[in-house]
Short mmCIF file of the C-alpha atoms (twelve columns), coordinates in Angstrom:
data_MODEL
# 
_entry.id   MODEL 
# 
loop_
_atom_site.group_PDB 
_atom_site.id 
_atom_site.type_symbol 
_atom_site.label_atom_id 
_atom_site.label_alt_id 
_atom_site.label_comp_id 
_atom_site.label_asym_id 
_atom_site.label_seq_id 
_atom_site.Cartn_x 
_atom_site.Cartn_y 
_atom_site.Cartn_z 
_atom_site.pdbx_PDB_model_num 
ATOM 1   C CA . UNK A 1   23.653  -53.986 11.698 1 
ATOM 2   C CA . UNK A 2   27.054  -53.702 13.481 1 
ATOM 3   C CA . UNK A 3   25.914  -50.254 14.658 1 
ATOM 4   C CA . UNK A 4   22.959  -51.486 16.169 1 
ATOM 5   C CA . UNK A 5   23.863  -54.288 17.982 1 
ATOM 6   C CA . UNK A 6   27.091  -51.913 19.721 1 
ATOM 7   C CA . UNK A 7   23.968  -49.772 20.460 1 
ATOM 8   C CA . UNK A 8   22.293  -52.005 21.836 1 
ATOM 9   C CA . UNK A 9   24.975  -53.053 24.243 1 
ATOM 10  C CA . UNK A 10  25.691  -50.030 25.286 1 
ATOM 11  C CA . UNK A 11  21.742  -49.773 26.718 1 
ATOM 12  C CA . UNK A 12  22.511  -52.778 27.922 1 
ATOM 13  C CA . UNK A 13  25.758  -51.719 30.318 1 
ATOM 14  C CA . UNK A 14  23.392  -48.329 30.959 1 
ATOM 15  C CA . UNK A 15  20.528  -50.019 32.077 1 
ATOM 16  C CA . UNK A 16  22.371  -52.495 34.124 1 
ATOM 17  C CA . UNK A 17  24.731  -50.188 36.202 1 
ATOM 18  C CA . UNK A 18  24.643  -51.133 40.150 1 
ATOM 19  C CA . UNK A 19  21.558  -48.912 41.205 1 
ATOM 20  C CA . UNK A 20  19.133  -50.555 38.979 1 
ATOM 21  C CA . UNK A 21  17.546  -54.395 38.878 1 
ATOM 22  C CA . UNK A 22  19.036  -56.372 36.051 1 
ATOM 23  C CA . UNK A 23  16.075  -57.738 35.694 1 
ATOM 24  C CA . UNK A 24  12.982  -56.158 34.363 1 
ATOM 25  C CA . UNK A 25  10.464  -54.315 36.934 1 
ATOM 26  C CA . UNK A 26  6.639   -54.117 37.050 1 
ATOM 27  C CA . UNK A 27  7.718   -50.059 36.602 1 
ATOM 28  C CA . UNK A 28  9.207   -51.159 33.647 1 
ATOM 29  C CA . UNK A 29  6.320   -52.556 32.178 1 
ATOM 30  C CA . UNK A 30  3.788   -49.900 33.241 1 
ATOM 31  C CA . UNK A 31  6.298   -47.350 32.203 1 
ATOM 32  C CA . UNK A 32  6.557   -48.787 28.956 1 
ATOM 33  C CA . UNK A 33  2.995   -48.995 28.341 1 
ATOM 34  C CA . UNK A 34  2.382   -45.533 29.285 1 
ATOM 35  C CA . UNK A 35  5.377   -44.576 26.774 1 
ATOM 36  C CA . UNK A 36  3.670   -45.709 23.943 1 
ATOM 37  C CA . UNK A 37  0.473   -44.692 24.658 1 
ATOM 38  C CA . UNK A 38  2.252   -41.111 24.937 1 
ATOM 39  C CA . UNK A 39  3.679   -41.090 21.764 1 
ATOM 40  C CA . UNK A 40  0.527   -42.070 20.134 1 
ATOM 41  C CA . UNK A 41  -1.364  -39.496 21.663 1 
ATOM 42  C CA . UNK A 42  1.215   -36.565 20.605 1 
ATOM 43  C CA . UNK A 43  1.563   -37.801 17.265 1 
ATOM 44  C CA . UNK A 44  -2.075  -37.014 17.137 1 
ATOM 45  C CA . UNK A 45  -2.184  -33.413 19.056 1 
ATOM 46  C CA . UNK A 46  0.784   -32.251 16.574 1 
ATOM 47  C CA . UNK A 47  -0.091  -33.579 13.570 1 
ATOM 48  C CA . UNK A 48  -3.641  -34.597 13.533 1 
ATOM 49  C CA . UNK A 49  -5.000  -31.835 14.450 1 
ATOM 50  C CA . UNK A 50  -8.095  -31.287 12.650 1 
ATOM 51  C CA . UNK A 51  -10.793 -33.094 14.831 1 
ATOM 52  C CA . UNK A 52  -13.805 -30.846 13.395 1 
ATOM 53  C CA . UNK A 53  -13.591 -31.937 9.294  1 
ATOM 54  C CA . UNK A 54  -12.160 -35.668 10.834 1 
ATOM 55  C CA . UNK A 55  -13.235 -36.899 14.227 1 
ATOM 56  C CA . UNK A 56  -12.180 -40.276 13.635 1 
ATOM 57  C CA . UNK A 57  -8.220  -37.959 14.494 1 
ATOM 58  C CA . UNK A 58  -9.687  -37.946 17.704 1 
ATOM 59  C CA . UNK A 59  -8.401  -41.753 18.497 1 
ATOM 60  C CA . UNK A 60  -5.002  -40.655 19.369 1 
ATOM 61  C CA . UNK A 61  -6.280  -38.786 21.976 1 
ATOM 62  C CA . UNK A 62  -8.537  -41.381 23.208 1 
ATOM 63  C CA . UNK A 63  -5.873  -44.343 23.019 1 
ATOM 64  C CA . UNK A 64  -3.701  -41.342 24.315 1 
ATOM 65  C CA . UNK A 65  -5.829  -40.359 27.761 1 
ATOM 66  C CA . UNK A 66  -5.200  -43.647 28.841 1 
ATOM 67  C CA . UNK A 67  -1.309  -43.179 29.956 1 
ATOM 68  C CA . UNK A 68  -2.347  -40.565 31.915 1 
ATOM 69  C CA . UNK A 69  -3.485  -41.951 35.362 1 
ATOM 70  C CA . UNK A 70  -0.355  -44.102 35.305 1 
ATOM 71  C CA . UNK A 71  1.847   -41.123 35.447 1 
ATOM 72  C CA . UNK A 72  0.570   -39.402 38.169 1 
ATOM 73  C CA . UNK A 73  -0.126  -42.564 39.916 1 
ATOM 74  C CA . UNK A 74  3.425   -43.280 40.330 1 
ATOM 75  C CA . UNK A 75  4.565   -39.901 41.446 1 
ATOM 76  C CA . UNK A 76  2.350   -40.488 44.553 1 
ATOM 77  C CA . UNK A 77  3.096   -44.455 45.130 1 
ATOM 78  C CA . UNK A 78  7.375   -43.514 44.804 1 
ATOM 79  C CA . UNK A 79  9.208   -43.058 47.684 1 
ATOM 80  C CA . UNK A 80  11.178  -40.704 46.325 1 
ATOM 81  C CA . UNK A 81  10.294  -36.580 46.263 1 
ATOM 82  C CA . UNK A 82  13.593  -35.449 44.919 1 
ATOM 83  C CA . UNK A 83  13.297  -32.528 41.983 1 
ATOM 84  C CA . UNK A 84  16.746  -33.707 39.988 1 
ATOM 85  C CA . UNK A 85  18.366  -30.541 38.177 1 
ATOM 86  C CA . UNK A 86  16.997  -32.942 34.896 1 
ATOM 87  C CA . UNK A 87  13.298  -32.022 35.352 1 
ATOM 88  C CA . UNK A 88  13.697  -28.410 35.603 1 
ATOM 89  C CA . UNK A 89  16.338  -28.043 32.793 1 
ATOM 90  C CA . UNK A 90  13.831  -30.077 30.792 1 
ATOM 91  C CA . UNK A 91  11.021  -27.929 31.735 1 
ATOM 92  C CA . UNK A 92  12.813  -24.756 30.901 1 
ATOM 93  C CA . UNK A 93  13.718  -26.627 27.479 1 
ATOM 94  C CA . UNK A 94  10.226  -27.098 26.454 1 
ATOM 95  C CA . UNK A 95  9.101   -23.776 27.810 1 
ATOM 96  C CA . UNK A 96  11.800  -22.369 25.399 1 
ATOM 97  C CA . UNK A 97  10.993  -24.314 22.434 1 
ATOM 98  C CA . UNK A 98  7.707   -23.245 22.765 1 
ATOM 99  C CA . UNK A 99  8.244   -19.386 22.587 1 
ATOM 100 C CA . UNK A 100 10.735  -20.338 19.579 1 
ATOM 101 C CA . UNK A 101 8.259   -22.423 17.800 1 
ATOM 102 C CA . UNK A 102 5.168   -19.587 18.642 1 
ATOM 103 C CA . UNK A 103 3.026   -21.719 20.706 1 
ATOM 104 C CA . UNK A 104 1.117   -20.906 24.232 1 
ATOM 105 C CA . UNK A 105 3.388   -20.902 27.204 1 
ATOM 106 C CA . UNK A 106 0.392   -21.214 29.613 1 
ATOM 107 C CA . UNK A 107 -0.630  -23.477 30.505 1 
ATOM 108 C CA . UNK A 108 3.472   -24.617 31.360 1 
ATOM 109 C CA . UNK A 109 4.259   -27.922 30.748 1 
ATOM 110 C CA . UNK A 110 3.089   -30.723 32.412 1 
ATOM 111 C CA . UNK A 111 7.250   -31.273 33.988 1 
ATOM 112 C CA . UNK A 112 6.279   -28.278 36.058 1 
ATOM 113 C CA . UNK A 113 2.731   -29.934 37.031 1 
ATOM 114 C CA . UNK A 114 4.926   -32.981 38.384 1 
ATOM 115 C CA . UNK A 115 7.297   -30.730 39.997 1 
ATOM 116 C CA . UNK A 116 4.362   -28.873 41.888 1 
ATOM 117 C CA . UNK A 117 2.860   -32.548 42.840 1 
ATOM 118 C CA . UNK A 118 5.951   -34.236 44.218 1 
ATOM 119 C CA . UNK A 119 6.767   -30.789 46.223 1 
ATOM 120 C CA . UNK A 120 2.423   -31.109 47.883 1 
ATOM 121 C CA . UNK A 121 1.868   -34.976 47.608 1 
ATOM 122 C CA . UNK A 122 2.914   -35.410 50.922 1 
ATOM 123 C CA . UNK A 123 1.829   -32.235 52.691 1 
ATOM 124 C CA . UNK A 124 -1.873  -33.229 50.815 1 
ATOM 125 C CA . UNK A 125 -2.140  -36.689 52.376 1 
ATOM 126 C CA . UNK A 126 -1.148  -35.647 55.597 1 
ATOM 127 C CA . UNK A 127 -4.185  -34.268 56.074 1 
ATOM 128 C CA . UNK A 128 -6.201  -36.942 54.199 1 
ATOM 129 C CA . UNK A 129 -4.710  -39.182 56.213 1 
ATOM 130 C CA . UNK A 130 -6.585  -37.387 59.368 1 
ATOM 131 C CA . UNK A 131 -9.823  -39.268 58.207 1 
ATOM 132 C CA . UNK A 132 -12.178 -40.263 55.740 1 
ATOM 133 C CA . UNK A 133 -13.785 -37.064 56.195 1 
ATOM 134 C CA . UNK A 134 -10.642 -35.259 55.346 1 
ATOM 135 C CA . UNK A 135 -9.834  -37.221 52.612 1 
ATOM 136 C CA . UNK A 136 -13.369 -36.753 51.062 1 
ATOM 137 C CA . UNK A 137 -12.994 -32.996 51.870 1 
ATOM 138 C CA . UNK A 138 -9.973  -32.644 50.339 1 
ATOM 139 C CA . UNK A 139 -10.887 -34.180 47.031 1 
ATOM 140 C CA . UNK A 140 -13.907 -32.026 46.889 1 
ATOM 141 C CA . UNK A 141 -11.602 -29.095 47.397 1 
ATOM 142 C CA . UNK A 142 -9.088  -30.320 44.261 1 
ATOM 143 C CA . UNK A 143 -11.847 -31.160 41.847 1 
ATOM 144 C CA . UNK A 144 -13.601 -27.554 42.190 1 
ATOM 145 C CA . UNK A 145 -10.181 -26.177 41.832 1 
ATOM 146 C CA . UNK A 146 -9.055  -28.228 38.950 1 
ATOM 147 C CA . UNK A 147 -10.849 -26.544 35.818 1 
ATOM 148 C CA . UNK A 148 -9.211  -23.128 37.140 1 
ATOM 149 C CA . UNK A 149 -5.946  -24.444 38.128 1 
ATOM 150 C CA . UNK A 150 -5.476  -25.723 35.154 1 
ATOM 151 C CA . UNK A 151 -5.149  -22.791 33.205 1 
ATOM 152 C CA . UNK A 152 -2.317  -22.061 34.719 1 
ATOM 153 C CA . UNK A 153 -0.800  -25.680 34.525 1 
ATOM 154 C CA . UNK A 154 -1.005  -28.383 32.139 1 
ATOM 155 C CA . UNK A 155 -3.809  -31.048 34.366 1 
ATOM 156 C CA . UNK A 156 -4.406  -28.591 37.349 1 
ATOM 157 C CA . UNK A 157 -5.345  -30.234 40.596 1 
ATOM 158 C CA . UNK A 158 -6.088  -33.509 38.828 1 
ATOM 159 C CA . UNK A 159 -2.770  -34.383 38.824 1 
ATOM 160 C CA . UNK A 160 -2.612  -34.267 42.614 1 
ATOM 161 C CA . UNK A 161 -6.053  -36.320 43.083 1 
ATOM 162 C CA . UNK A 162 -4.370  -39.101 40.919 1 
ATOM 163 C CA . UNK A 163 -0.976  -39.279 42.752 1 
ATOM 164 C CA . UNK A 164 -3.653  -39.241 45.798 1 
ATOM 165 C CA . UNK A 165 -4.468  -42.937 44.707 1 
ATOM 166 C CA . UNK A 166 -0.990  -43.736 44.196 1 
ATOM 167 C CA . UNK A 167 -0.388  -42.728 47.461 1 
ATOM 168 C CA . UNK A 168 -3.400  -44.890 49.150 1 
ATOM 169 C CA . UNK A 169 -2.214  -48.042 47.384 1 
ATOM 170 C CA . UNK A 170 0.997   -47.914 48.399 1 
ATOM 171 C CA . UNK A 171 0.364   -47.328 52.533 1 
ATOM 172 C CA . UNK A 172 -2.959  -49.425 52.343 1 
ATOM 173 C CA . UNK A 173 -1.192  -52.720 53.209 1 
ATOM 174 C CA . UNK A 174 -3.640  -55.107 54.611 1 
ATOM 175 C CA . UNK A 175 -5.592  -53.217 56.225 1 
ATOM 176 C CA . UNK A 176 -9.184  -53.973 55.134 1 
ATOM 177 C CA . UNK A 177 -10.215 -50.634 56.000 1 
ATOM 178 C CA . UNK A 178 -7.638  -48.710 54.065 1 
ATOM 179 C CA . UNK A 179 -8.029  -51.029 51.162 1 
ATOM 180 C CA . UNK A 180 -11.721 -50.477 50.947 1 
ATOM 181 C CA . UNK A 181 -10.988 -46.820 51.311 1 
ATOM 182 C CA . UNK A 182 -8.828  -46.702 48.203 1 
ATOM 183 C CA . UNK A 183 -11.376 -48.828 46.056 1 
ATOM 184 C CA . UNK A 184 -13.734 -45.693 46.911 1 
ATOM 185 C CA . UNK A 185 -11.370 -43.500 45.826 1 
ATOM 186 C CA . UNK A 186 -10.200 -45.455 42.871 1 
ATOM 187 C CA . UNK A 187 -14.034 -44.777 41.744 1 
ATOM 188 C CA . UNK A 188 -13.926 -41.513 41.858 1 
ATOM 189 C CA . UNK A 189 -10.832 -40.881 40.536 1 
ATOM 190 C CA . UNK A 190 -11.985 -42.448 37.673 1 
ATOM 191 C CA . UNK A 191 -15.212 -40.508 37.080 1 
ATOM 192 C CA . UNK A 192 -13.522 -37.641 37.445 1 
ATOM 193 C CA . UNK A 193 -10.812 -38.227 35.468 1 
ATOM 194 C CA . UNK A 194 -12.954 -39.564 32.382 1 
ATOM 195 C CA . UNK A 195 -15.674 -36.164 32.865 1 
ATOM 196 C CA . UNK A 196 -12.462 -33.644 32.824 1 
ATOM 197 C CA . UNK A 197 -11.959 -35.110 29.225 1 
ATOM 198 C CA . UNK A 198 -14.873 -34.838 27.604 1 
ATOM 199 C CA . UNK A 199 -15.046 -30.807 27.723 1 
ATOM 200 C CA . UNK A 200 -11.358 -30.343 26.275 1 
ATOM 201 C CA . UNK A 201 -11.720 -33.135 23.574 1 
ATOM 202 C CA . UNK A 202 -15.172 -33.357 22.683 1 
ATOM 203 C CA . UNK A 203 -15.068 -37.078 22.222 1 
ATOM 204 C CA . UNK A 204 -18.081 -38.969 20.712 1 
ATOM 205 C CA . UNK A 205 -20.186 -41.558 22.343 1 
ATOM 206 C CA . UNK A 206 -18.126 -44.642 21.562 1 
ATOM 207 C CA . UNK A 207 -14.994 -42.364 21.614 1 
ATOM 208 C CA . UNK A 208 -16.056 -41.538 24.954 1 
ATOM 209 C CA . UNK A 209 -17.127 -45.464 26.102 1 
ATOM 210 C CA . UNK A 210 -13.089 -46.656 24.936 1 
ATOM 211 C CA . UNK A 211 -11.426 -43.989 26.369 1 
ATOM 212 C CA . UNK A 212 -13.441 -44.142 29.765 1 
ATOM 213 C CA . UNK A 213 -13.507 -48.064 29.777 1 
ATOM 214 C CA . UNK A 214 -9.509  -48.054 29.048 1 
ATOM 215 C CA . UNK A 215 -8.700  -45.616 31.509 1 
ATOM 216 C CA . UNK A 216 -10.618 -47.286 34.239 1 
ATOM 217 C CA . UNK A 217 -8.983  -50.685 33.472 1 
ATOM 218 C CA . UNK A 218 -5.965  -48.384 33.899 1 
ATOM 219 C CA . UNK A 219 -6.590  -46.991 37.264 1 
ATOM 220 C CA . UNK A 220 -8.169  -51.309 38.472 1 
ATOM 221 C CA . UNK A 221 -5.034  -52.852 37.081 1 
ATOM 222 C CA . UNK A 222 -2.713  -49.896 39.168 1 
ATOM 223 C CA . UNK A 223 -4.532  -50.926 42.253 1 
ATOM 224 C CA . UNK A 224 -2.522  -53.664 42.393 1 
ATOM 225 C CA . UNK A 225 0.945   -52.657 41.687 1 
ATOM 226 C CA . UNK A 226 3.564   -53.533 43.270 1 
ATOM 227 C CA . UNK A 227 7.462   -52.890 43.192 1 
ATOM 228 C CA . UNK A 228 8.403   -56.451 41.749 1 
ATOM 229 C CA . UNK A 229 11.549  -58.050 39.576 1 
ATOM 230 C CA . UNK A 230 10.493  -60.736 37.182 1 
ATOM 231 C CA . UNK A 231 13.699  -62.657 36.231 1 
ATOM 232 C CA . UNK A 232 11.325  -65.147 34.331 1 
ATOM 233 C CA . UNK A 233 9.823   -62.863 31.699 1 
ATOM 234 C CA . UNK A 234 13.305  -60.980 31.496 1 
ATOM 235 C CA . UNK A 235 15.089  -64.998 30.641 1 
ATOM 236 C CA . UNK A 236 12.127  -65.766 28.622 1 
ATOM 237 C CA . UNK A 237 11.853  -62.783 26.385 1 
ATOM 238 C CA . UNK A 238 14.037  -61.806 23.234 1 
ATOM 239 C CA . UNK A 239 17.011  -59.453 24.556 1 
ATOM 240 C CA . UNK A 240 16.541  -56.956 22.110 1 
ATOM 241 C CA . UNK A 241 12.813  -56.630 23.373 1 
ATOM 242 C CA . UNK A 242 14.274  -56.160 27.549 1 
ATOM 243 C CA . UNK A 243 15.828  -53.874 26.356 1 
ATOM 244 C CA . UNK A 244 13.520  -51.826 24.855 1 
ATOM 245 C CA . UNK A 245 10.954  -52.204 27.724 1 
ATOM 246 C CA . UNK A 246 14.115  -51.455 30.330 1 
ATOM 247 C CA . UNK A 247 14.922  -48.163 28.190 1 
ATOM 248 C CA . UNK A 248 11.686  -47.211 28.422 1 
ATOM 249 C CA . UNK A 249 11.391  -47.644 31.857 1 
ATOM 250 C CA . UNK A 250 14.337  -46.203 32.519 1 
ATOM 251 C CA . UNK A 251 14.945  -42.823 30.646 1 
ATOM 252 C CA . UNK A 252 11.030  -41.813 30.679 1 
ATOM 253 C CA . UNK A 253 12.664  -38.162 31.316 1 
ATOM 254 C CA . UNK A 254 15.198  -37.898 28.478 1 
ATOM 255 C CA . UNK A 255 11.859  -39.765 26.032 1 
ATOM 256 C CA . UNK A 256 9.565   -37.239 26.931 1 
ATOM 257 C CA . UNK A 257 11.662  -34.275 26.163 1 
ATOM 258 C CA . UNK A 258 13.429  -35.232 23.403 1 
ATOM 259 C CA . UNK A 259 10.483  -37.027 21.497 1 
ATOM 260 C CA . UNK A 260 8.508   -33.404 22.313 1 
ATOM 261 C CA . UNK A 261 11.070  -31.459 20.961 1 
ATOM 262 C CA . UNK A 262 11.157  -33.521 17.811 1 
ATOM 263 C CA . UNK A 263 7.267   -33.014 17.302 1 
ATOM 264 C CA . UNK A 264 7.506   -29.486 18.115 1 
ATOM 265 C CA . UNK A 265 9.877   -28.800 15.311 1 
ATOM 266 C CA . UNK A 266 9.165   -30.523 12.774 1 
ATOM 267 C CA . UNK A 267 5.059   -29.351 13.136 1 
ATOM 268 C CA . UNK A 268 6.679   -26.041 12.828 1 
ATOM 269 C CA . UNK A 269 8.955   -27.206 9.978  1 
ATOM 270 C CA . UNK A 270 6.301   -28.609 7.922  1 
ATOM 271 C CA . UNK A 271 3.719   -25.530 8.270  1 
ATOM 272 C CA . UNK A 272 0.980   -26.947 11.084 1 
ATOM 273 C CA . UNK A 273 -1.041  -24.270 12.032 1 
ATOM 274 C CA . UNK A 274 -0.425  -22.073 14.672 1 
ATOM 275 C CA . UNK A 275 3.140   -22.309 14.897 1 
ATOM 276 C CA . UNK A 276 5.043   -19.371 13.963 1 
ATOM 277 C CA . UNK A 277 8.969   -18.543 14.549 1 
ATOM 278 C CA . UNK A 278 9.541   -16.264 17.071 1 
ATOM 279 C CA . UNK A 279 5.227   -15.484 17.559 1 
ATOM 280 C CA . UNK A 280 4.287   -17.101 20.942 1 
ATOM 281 C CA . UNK A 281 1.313   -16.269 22.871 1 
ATOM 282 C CA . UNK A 282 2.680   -16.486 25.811 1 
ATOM 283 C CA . UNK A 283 -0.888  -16.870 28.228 1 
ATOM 284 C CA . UNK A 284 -3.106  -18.121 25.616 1 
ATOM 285 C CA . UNK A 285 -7.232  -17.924 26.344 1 
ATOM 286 C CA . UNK A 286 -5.762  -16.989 30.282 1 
ATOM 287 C CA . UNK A 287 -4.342  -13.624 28.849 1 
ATOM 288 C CA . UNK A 288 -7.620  -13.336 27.032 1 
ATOM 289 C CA . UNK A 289 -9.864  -13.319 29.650 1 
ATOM 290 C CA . UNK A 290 -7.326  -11.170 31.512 1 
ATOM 291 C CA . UNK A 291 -7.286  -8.376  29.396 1 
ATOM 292 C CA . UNK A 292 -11.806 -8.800  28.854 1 
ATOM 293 C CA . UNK A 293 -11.169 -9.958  25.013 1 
ATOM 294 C CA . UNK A 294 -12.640 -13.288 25.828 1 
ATOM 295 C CA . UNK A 295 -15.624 -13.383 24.187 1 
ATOM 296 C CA . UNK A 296 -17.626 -15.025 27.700 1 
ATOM 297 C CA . UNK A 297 -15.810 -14.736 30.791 1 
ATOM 298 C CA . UNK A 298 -18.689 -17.178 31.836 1 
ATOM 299 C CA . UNK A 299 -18.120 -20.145 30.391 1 
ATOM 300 C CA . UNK A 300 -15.553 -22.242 31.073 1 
ATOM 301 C CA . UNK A 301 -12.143 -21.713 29.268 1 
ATOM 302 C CA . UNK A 302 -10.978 -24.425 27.402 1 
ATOM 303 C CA . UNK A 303 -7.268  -25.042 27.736 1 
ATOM 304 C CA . UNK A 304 -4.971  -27.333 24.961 1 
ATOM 305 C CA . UNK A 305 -3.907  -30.332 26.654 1 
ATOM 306 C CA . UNK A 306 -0.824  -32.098 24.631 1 
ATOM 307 C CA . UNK A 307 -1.712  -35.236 26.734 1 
ATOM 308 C CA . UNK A 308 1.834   -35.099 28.565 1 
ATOM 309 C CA . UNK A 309 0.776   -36.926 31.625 1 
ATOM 310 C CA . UNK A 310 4.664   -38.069 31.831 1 
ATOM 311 C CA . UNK A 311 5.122   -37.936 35.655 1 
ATOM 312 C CA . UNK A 312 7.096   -40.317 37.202 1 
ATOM 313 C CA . UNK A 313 9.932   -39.203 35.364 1 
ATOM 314 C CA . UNK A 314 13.208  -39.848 36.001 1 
# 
């Protein structure tokens, strides 16, 4: 008990160091949220893997989809556009682990899809920016290109269109124009984002219906975020449970790769299929359809997502 509460502390002198709000933050919260919702859906794509002989498995991924649009939202509604050394040693870690462990390189991980969004966020909406037209021309260009693109990266394009909404609610301001603008686009991000499921999953109907409905609660409730403190809740709730919601808001990067490295082992350690010391495929169906052993070209190449939509990671 001693242990825990000098553990607990110690977060506490962390999390409270001069560059960060003593109190907690709405990022905190959302960031939370999505944390959880993360972990649920990897404990499913590791270990409950089996969706044809048991579909109900499948509800990880569902419950698990719905972190997703929070991620990538906040990449495009931060400021910030730095690429810390952090990221990219925790992208090479994962891409490691996973030629260790014998999994598929490619698509890389999704810390290389946030890298490649926070480097074209801003390039992207300074052309949407141009006009509605643009912005609607634009989008059309992403979602043809995201099936494709994401062969090569864990989300493709999609990750970009999302950020795109993060981006429109946080330079809308009160401009009734803009704001109507980024309800429009909320929409469609949310179509699109629910349709891109359904091939790579295979949800049911009502699978389908919660994971749709909860991601586009998701993407409604994100249209009004805002960067706020709230000293109230952080007075009013138990320490130990600040604490946890400011940890999780506050090492998302050092959660996501640790917590993935843990499920990649021990799947390997227990005997989950496909893993194999030392065995990767490095390009997965993409060096298949490369070298003509796919068995259709054609159709559509379907492309494991682990559901790591962790992208405002820092």
């Amino acid at each position: 008990m001693s242990n825990f509460i000098q553990n607990m502390k110690s977060m506490a002198r962390e999390m409270t160091r001069p560059n960060l709000p003593q109190d907690l933050t709405s990022y905190d919260f959302f960031k939370a949220v999505a944390i959880l919702l993360m972990v649920i859906d990897h404990i499913g794509f590791y270990f409950f893997i089996d969706t044809d002989s048991n579909p109900e498995y499948n509800y990880f991924r569902v419950f698990g989809r719905m972190c997703v649009p929070i991620w990538f939202f906040l990449i495009g509604y931060a400021r910030s556009r730095d690429l810390g050394l952090m990221i990219i040693a925790g992208a090479a870690a994962l891409v490691i682990c996973d030629v260790i462990i014998g999994r598929t390189v490619v698509p890389v991980n999704v810390l290389v899809s946030i890298i490649i969004v926070r480097l074209v966020i801003d390039y992207v909406m300074y052309y949407a920016q141009r006009g509605e037209v643009w912005l609607w021309c634009i989008s059309a260009v992403l979602f043809v290109l995201m099936i494709p693109l994401s062969i090569f990266w864990e989300y493709g394009s999609l990750g970009i269109l999302l950020a795109m909404f993060g981006y429109m609610v946080a330079h809308q301001g009160q401009d009734e124009d803009k704001q109507a603008l980024t309800k429009k686009f909320m929409i469609f991000c949310i179509v699109v984002f629910a349709l891109y499921q359904q091939p790579y999953f295979g949800f049911t109907n009502t699978q389908f219906i919660i994971m749709a409905a909860g991601s586009g609660l998701a993407f409604y409730v994100l249209l009004s975020f805002e960067s706020k403190t709230y000293p109230g809740l952080t007075q009013a709730f138990p320490r130990p449970l600040t604490l946890f919601i400011q940890f999780c808001g506050r090492h998302t990067l050092g959660i996501y790769v640790v917590h993935l490295l843990v499920f990649k082992i021990t799947a390997l350690m227990i005997g989950m299929d496909g893993y194999h010391l030392f065995q990767p495929d490095f390009f997965g169906e993409l060096g298949e359809v490369m070298s003509g052993e796919s068995a259709s070209v054609s159709v559509s190449v379907s492309v494991p997502i682990e559901g790591d939509g962790h992208a405002y990671l820092e």
